[in-house]
C-alpha positions in Angstrom: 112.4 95.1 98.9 111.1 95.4 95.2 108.4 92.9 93.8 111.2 92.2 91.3 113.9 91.4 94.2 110.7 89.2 95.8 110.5 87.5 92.3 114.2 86.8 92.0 114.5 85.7 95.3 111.2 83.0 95.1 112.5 82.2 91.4 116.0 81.0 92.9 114.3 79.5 96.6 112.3 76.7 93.5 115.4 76.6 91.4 114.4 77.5 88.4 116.1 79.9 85.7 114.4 82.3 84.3 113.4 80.1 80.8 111.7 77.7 83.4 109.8 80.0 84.8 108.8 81.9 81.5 107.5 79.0 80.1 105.6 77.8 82.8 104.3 81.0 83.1 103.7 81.8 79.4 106.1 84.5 78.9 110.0 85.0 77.3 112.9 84.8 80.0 113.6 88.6 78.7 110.1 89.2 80.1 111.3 87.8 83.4 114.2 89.5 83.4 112.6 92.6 83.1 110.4 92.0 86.0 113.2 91.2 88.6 115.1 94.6 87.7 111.9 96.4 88.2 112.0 97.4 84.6 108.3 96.2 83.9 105.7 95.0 86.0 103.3 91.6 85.5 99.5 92.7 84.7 96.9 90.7 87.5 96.6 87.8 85.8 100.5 87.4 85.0 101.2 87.9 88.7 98.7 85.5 89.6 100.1 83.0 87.4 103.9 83.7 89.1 102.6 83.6 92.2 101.1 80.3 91.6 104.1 78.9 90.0 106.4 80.2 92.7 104.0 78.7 95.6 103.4 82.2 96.9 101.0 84.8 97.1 100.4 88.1 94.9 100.1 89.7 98.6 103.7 88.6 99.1 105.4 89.7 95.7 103.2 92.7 96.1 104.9 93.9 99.5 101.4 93.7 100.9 102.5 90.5 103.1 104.8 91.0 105.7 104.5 88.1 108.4 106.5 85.5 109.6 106.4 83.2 107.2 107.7 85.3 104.3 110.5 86.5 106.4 111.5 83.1 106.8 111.8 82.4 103.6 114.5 85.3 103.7 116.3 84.3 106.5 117.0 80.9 106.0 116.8 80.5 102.3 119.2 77.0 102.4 116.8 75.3 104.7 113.5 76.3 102.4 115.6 74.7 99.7 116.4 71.5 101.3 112.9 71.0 102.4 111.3 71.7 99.4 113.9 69.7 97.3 112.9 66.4 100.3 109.1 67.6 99.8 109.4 66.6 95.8 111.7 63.5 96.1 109.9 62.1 99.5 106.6 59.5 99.4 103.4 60.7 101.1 104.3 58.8 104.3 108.1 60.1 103.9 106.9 63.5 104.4 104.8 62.8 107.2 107.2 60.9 109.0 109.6 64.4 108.0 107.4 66.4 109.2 106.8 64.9 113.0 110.6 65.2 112.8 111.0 68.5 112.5 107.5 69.2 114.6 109.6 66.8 117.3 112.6 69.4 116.9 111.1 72.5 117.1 108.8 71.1 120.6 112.3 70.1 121.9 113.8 73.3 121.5 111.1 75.2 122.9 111.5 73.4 125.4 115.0 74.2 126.5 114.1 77.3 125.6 111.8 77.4 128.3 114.1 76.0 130.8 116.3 78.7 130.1 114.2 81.6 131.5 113.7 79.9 134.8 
């Protein structure tokens, strides 16, 4: 995977269009374009800024990351959005309660998941 196809991919996980993220990065959307066909490349502080913007890290776009998080992010790209879309219309105490929800979910799981192998 390209830093562009990284780019694209965190662009579209925040839903924004390219003009979005141009402006809120300081650049045209043909700029942005650019980057996510691997056409040009963001200087340091540009990348910095996307990464920022995108709620990632330059490690990441750079292909320098590779863990479990960011491979999430690729497998399950519906759930990110749902959960980030909840994170920006939810209260404080919303998330929280959201949050020992899906901490709830995930214990239950492992759980059976434990059960399972005996």
């Amino acid at each position: 995977m390209t830093l562009g196809w990284r780019l694209k991919k965190a662009r579209e996980s925040r839903e924004l269009t390219q003009v979005e993220l141009g402006r809120l990065i300081g650049v045209t959307d043909a700029t942005i374009n650019r980057y996510e066909k691997d056409l040009r490349s963001p200087d340091p502080s540009t990348l910095k800024k996307l990464a920022s913007v995108l709620e990632t890290s330059v490690d990441y776009l750079l292909e320098t990351a590779k863990g479990p998080d960011h491979d999430f992010e690729q497998l399950w790209p519906e759930g990110i959005k749902v959960l980030r879309r909840a994170h920006n219309k939810l209260s404080d105490t919303e998330r929280e309660r959201m949050l020992r929800l899906i901490n709830a979910f995930i214990k239950e799981a492992e759980d059976e998941a434990e059960k399972g192998k005996k």
